[in-house]
py3Dmol code that shows the C-alpha trace and the ligand (Angstrom):
import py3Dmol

protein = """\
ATOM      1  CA  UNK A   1       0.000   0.000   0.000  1.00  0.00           C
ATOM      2  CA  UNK A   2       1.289   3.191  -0.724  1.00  0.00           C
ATOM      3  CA  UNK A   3      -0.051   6.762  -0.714  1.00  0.00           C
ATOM      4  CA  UNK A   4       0.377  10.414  -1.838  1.00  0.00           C
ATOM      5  CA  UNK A   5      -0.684  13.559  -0.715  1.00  0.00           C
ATOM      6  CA  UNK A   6      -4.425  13.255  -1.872  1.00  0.00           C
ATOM      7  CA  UNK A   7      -4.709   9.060  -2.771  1.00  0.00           C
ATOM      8  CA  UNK A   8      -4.818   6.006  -0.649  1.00  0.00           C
ATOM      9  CA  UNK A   9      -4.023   3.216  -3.798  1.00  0.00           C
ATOM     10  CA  UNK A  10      -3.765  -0.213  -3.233  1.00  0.00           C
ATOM     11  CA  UNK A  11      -3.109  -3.122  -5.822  1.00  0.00           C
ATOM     12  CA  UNK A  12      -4.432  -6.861  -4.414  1.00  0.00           C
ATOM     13  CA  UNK A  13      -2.899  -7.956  -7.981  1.00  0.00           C
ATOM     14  CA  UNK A  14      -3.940  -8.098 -11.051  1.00  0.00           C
ATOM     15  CA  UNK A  15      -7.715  -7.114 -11.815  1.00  0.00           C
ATOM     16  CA  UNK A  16      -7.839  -5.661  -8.213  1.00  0.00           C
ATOM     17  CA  UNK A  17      -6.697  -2.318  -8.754  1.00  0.00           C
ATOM     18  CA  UNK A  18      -8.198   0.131  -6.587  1.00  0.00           C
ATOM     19  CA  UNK A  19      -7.575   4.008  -6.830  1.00  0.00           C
ATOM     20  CA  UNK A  20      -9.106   7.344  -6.023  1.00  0.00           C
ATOM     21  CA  UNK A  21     -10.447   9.384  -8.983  1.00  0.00           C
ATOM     22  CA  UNK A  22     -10.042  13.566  -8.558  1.00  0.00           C
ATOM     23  CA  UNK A  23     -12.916  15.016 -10.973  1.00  0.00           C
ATOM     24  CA  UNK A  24     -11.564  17.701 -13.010  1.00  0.00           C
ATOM     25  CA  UNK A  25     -15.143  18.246 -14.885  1.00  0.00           C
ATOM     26  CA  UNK A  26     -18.623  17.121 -14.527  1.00  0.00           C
ATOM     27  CA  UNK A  27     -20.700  18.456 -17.602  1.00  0.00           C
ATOM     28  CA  UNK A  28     -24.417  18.072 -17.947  1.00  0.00           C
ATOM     29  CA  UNK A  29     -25.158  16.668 -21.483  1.00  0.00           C
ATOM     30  CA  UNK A  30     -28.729  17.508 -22.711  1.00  0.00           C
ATOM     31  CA  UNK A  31     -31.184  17.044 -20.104  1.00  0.00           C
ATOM     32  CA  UNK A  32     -30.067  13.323 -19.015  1.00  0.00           C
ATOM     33  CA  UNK A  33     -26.563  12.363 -19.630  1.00  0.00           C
ATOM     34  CA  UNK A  34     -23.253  13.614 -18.148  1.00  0.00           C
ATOM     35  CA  UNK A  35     -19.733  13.597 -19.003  1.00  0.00           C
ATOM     36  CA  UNK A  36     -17.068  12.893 -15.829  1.00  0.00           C
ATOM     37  CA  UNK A  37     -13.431  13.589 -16.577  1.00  0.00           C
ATOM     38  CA  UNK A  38     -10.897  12.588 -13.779  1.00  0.00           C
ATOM     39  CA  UNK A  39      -7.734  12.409 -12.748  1.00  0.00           C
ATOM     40  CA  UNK A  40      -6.321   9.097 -11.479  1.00  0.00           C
ATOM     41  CA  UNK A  41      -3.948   8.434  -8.338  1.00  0.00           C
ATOM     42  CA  UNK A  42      -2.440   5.744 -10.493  1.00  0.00           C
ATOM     43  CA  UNK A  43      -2.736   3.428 -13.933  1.00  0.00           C
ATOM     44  CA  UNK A  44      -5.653   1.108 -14.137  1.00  0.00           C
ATOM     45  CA  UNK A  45      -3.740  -0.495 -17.243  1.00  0.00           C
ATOM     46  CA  UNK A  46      -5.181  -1.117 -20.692  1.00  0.00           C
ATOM     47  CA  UNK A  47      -8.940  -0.779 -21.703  1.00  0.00           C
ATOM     48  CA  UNK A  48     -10.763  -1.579 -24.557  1.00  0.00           C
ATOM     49  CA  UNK A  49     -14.511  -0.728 -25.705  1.00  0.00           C
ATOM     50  CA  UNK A  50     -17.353  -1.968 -22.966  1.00  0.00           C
ATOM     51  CA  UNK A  51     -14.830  -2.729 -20.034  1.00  0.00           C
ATOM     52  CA  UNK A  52     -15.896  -0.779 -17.135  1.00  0.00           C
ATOM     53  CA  UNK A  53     -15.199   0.379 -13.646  1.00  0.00           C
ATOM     54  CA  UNK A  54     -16.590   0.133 -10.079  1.00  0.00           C
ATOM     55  CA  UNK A  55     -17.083   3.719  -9.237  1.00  0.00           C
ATOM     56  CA  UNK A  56     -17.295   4.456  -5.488  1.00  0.00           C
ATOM     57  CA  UNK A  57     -19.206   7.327  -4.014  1.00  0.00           C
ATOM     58  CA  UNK A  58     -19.231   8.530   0.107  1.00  0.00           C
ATOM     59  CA  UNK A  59     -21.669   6.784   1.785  1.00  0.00           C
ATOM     60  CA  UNK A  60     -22.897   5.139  -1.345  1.00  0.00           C
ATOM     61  CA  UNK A  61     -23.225   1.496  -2.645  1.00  0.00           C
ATOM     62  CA  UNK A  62     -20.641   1.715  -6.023  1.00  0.00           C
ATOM     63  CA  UNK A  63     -21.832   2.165  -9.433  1.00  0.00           C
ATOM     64  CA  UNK A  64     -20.548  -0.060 -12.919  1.00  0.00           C
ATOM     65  CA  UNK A  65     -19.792   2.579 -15.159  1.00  0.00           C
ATOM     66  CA  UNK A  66     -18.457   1.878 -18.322  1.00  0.00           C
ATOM     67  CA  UNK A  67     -15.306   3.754 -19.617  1.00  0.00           C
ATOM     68  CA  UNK A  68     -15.470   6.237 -22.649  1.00  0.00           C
ATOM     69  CA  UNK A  69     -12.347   7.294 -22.976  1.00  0.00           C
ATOM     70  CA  UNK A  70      -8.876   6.649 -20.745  1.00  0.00           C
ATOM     71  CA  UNK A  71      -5.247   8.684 -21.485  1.00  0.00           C
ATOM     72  CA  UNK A  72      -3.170   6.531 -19.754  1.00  0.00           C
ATOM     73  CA  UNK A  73      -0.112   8.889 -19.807  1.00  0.00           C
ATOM     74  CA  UNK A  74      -1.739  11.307 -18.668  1.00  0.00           C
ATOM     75  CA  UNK A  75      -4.024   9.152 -16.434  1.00  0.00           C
ATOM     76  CA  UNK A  76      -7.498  11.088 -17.424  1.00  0.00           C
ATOM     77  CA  UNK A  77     -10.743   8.742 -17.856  1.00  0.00           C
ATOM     78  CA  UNK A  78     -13.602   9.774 -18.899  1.00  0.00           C
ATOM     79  CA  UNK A  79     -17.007   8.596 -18.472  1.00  0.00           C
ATOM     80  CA  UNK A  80     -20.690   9.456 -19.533  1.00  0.00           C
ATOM     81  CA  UNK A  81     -23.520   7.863 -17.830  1.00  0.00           C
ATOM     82  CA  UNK A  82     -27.144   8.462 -18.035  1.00  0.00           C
ATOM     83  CA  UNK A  83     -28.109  10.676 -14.651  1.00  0.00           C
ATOM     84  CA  UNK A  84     -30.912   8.132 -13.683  1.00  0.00           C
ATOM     85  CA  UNK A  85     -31.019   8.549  -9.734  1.00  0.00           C
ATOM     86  CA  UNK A  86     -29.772   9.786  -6.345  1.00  0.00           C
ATOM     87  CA  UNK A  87     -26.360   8.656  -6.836  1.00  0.00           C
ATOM     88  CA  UNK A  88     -25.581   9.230 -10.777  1.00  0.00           C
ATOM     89  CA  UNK A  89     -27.535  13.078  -9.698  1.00  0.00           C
ATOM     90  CA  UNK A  90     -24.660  13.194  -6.750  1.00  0.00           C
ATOM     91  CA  UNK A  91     -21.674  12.034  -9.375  1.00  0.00           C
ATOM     92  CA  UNK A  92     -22.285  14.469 -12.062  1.00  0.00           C
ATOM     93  CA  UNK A  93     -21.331  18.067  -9.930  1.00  0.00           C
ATOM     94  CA  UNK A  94     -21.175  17.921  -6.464  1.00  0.00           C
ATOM     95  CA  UNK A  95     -18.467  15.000  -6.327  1.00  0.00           C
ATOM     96  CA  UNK A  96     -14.844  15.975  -5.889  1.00  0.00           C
ATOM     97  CA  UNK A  97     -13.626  12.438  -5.558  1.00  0.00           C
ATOM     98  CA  UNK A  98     -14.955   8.877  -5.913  1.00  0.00           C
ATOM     99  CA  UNK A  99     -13.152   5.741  -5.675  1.00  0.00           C
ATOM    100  CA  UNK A 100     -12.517   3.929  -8.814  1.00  0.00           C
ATOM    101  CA  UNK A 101     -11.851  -0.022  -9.404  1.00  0.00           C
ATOM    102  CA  UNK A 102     -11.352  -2.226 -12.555  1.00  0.00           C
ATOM    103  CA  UNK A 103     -11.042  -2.590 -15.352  1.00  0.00           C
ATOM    104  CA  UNK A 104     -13.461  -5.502 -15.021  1.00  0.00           C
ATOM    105  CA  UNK A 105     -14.874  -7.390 -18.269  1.00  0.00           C
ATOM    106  CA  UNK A 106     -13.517  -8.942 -20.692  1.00  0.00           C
ATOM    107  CA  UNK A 107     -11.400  -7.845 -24.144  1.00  0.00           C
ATOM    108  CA  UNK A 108     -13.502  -9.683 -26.973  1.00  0.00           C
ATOM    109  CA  UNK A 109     -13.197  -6.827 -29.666  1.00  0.00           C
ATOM    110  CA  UNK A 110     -12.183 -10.279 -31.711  1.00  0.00           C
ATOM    111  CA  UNK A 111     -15.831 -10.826 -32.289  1.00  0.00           C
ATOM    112  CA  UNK A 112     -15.968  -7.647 -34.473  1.00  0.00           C
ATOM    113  CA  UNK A 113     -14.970  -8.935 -38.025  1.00  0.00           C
ATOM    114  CA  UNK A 114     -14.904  -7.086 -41.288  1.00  0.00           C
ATOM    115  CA  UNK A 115     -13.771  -3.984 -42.078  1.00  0.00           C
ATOM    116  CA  UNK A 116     -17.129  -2.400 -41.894  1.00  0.00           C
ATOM    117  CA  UNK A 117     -19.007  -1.939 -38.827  1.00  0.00           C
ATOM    118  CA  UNK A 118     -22.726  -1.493 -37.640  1.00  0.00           C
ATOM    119  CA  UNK A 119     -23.247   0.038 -33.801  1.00  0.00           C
ATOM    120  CA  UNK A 120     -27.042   0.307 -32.794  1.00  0.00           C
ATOM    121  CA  UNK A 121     -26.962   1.638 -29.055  1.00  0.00           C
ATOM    122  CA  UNK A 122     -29.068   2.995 -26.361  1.00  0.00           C
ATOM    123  CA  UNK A 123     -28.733   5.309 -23.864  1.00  0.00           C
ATOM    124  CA  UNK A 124     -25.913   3.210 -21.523  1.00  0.00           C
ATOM    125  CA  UNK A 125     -24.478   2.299 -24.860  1.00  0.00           C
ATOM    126  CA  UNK A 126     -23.616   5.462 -25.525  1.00  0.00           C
ATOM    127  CA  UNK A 127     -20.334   5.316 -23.334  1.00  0.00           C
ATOM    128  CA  UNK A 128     -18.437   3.345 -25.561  1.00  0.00           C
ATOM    129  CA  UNK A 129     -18.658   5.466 -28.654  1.00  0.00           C
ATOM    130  CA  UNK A 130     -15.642   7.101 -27.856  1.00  0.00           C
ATOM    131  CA  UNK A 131     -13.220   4.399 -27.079  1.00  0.00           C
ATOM    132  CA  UNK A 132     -14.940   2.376 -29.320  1.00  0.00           C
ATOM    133  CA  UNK A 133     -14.098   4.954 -32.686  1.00  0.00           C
ATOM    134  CA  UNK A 134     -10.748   4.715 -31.648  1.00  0.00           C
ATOM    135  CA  UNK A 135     -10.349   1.307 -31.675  1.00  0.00           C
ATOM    136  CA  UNK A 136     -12.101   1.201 -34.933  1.00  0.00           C
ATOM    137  CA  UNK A 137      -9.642   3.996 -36.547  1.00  0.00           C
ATOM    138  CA  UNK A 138      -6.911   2.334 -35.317  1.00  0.00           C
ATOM    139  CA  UNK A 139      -7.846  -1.465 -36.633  1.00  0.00           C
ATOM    140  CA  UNK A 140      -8.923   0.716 -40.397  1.00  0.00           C
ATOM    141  CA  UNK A 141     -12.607  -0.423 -39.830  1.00  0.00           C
ATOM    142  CA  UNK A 142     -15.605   1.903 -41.017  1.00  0.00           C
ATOM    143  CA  UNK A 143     -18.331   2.485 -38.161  1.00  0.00           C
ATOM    144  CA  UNK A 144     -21.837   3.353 -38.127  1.00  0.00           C
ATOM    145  CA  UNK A 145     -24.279   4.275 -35.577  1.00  0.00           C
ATOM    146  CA  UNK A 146     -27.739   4.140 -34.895  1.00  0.00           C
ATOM    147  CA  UNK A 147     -28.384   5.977 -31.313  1.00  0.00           C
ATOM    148  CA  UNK A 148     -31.614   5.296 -30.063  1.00  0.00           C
ATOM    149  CA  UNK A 149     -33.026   7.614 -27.484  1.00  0.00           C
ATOM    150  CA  UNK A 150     -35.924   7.214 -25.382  1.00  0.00           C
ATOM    151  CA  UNK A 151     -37.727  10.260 -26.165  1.00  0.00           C
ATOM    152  CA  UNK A 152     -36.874  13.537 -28.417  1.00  0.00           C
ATOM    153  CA  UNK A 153     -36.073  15.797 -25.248  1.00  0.00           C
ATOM    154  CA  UNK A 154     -32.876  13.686 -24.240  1.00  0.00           C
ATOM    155  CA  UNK A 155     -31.570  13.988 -27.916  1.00  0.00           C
ATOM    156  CA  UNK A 156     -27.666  15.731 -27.401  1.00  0.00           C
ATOM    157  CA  UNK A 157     -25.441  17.052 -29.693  1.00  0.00           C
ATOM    158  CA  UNK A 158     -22.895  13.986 -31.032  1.00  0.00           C
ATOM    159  CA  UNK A 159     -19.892  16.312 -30.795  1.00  0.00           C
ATOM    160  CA  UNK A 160     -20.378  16.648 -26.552  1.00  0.00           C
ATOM    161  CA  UNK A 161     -19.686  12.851 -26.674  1.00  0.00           C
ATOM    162  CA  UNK A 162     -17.536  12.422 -29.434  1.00  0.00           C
ATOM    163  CA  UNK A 163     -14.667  14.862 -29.747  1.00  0.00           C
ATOM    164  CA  UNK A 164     -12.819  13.301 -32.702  1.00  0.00           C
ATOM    165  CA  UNK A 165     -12.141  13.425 -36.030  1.00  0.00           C
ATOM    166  CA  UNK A 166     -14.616  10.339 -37.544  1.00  0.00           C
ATOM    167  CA  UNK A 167     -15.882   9.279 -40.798  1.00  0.00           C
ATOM    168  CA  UNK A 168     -18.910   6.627 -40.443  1.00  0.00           C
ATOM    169  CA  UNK A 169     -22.530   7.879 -40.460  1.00  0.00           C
ATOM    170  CA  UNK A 170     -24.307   8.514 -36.801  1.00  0.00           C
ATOM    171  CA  UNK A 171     -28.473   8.630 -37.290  1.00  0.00           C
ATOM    172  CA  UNK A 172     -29.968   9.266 -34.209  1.00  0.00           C
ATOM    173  CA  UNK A 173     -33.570   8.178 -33.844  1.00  0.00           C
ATOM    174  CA  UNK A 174     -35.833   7.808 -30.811  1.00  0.00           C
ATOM    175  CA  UNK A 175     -37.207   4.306 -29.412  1.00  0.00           C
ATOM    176  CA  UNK A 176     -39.948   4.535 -31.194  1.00  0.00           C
ATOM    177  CA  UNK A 177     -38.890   4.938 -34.748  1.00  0.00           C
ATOM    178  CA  UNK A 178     -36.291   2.302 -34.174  1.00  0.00           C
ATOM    179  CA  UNK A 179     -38.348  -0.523 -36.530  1.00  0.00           C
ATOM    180  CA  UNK A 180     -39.207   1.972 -39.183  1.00  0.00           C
ATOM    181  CA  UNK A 181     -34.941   2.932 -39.013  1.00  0.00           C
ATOM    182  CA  UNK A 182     -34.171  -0.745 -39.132  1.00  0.00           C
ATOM    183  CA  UNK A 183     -36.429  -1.404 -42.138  1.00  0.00           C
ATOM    184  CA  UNK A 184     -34.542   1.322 -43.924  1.00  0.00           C
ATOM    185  CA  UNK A 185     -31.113  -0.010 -43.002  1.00  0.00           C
ATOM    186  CA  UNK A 186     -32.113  -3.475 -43.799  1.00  0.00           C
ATOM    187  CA  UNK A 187     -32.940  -2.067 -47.682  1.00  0.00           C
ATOM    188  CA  UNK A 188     -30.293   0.366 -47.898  1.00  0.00           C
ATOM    189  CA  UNK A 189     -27.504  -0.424 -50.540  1.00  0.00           C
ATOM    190  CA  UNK A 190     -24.803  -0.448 -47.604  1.00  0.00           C
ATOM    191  CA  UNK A 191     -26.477  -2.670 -45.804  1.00  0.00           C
ATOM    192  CA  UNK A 192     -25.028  -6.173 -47.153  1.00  0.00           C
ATOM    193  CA  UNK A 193     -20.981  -4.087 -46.460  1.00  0.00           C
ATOM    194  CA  UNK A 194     -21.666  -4.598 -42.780  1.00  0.00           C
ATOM    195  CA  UNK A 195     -19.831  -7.509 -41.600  1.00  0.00           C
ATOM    196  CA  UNK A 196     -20.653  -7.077 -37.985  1.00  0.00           C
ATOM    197  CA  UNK A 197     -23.606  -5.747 -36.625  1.00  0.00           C
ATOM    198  CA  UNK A 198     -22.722  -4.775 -32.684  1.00  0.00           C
ATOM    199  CA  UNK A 199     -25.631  -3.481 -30.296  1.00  0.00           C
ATOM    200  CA  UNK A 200     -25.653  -2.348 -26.626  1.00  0.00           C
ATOM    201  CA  UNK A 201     -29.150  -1.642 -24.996  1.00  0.00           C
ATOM    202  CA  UNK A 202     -31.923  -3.708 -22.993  1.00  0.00           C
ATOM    203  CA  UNK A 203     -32.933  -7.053 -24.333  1.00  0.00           C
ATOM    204  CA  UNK A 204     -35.518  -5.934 -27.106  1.00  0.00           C
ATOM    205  CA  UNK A 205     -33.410  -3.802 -28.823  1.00  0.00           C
ATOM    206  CA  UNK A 206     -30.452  -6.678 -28.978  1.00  0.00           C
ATOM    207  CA  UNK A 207     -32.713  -9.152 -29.788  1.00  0.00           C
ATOM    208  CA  UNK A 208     -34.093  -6.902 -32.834  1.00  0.00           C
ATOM    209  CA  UNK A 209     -30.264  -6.144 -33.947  1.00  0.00           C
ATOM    210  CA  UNK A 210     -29.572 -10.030 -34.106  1.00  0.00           C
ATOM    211  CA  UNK A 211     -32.493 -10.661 -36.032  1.00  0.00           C
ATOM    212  CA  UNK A 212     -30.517  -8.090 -38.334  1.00  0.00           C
ATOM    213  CA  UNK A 213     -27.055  -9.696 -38.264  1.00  0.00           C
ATOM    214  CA  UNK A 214     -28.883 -12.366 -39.306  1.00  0.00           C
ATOM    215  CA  UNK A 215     -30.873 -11.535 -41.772  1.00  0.00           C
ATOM    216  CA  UNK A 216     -27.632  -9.951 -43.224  1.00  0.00           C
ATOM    217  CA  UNK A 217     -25.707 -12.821 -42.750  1.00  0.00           C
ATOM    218  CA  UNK A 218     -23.303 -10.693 -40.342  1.00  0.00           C
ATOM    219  CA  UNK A 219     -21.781 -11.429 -37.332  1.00  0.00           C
ATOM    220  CA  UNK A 220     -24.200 -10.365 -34.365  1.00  0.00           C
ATOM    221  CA  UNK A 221     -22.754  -9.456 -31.244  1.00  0.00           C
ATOM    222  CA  UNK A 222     -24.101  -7.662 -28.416  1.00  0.00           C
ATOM    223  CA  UNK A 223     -23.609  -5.925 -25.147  1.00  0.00           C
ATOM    224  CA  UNK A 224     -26.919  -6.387 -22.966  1.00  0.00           C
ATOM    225  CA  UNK A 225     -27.322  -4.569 -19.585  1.00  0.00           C
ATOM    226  CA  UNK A 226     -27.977  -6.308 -16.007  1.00  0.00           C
ATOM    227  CA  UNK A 227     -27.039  -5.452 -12.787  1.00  0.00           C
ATOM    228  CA  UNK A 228     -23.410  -5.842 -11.385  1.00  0.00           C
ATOM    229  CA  UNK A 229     -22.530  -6.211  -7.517  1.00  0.00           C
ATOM    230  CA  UNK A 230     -19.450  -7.298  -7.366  1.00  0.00           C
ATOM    231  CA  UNK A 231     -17.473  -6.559 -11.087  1.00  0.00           C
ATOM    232  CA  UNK A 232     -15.215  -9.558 -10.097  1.00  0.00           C
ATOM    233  CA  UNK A 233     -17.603 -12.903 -10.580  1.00  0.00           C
ATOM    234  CA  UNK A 234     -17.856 -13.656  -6.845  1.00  0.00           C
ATOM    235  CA  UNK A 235     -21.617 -12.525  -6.187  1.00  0.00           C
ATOM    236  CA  UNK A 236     -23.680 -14.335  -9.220  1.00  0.00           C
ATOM    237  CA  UNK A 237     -25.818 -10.601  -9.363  1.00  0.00           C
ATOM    238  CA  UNK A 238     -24.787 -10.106 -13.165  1.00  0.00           C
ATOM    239  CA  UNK A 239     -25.966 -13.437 -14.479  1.00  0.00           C
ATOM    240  CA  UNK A 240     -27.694 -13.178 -17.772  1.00  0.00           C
ATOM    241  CA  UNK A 241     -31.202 -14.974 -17.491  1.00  0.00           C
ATOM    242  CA  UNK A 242     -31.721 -18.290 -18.535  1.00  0.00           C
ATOM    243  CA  UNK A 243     -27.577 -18.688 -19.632  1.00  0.00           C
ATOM    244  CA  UNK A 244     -24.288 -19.895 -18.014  1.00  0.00           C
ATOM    245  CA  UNK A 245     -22.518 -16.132 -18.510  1.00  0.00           C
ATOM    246  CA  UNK A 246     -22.033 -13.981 -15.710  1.00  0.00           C
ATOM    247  CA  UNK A 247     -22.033 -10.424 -17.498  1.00  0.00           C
ATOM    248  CA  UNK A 248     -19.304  -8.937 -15.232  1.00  0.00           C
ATOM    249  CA  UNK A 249     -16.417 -11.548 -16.090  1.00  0.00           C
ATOM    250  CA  UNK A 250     -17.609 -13.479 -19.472  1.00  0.00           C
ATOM    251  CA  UNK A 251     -18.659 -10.263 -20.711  1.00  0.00           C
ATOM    252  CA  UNK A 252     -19.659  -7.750 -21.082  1.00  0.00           C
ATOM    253  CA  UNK A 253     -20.174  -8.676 -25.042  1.00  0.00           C
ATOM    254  CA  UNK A 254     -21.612 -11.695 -26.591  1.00  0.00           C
ATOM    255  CA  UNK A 255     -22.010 -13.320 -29.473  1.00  0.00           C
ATOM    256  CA  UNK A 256     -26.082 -12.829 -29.987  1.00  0.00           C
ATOM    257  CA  UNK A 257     -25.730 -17.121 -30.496  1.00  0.00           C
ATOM    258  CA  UNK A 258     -24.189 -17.417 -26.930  1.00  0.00           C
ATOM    259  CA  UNK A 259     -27.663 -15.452 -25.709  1.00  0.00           C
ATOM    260  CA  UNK A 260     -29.898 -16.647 -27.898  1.00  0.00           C
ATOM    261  CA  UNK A 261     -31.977 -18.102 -25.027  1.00  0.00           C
ATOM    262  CA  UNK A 262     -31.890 -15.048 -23.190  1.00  0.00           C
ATOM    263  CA  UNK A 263     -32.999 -13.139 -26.182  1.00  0.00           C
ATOM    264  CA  UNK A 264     -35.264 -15.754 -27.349  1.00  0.00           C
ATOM    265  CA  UNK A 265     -34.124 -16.082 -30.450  1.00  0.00           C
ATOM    266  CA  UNK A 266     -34.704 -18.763 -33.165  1.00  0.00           C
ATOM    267  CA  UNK A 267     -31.314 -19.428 -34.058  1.00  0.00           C
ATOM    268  CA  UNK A 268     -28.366 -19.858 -31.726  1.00  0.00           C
ATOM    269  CA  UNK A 269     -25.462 -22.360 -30.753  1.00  0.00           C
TER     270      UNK A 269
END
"""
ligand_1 = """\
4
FES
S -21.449 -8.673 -10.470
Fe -20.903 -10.186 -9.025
S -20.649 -11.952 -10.268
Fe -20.877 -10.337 -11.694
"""
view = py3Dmol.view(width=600, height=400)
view.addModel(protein, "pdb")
view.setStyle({"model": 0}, {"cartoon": {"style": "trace"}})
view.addModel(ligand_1, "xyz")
view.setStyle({"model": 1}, {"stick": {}})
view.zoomTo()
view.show()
């Protein structure tokens, strides 16, 4: 255990890294999202699109929050998180420091093949864009996105999110224009050039993007939302219904074949 003037940090080994986060900017985004920078008290490592931390508040039970963007020289992460209650309300402004653990999930980025890349997300799926453009610039894929929002009022501007040069298309649509969006992708010339069709959101709108993949004949793969405990596969909170995956350590992103009980699908493994 070690400390400086402001951190306590302590590292129980690998995948038990613990630090102390020092927010240098909370910004309200729209009416219901908001985007955390901090600085770290020391490197969490490497982190790839849809890992996430355990984010500890005073006096609070901890929150998964999944990273959107992390400098590890200069040891700034960022996050953006839908302000849903008491504690997300209490993280985005009148927070100076939170404790921080991770990164917890797995790297399966391998699932993503082709060189051209479809991303239908909603609201928590949001996070990722960031991190996830960069890893797509940097392995020369093409992205797309479909953000789906629940209602016109929590639409934002892409640029708060995404502060980067990027050249795939973003449509943003809300929940309820999703099928009519879909139809039009589906019959769009592009729309046999995706090779992977990726999705994070609740379990309707996955299940509805791996009826796509399929009906594409892409890879489907899919990041669906439960609730995590623990982060570290000790509590059994995350488990996906009706499957053997715990979301916290064989996620967070699937193959939509691996769920396809969960989802209900037709086909799967
Ligand atoms: S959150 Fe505890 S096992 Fe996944």
């Amino acid at each position: 255990m070690r400390s400086s003037n402001y951190i306590t940090m302590y590292d129980l080994g690998e995948g038990f890294l613990y630090t102390t986060g020092r927010v240098v900017d909370a910004q309200r985004i729209g009416q219901r999202f908001c985007r955390l920078k901090l600085r770290l008290g020391r490197d969490l490592g490497e982190v790839s699109p849809f890992q996430f931390v355990m984010a500890g508040l005073p006096g609070e039970f901890e929150i998964p929050l999944t990273v959107s963007m992390y400098n590890r020289e200069k040891l700034i992460l960022d996050l953006f998180f839908k302000v849903r209650e008491y504690s997300t309300e209490k993280l985005c402004g009148s927070i100076k420091y939170i404790s921080l653990r991770g990164f917890y999930g797995k790297n399966r980025l391998n699932l993503v093949i082709g060189d051209k890349v479809l991303y239908i997300t909603e609201d928590l799926g949001f996070s990722s864009l960031p991190l996830l453009i960069s890893w797509i610039k940097k392995n020369s894929k093409v992205l797309d996105v479909i953000m789906v929002f629940e209602n016109e009022s929590e639409i934002f501007e892409v640029a708060k999110l995404i502060d980067m040069d990027f050249s795939g298309r973003i449509v943003q649509c809300i929940r309820s224009d999703l099928e009519e969006r879909l139809d039009l992708v589906t019959k769009s010339t592009t729309s046999n050039t995706w090779k992977t069709i990726l999705a994070a959101g609740g379990r309707e709108l996955l299940k509805k993007a791996c009826e796509l993949a399929y009906e594409l004949g892409a890879e489907g793969v899919i990041a669906p939302y439960t609730r995590i405990k623990c982060g570290i596969g000790a509590c059994g909170y995350c488990i996906i219904p009706r499957t053997k995956y715990l979301l916290c350590v064989d996620g967070p992103i699937f193959k939509c074949s691996e769920l396809a009980s969960y989802l209900g699908l037709e086909h799967g493994d």
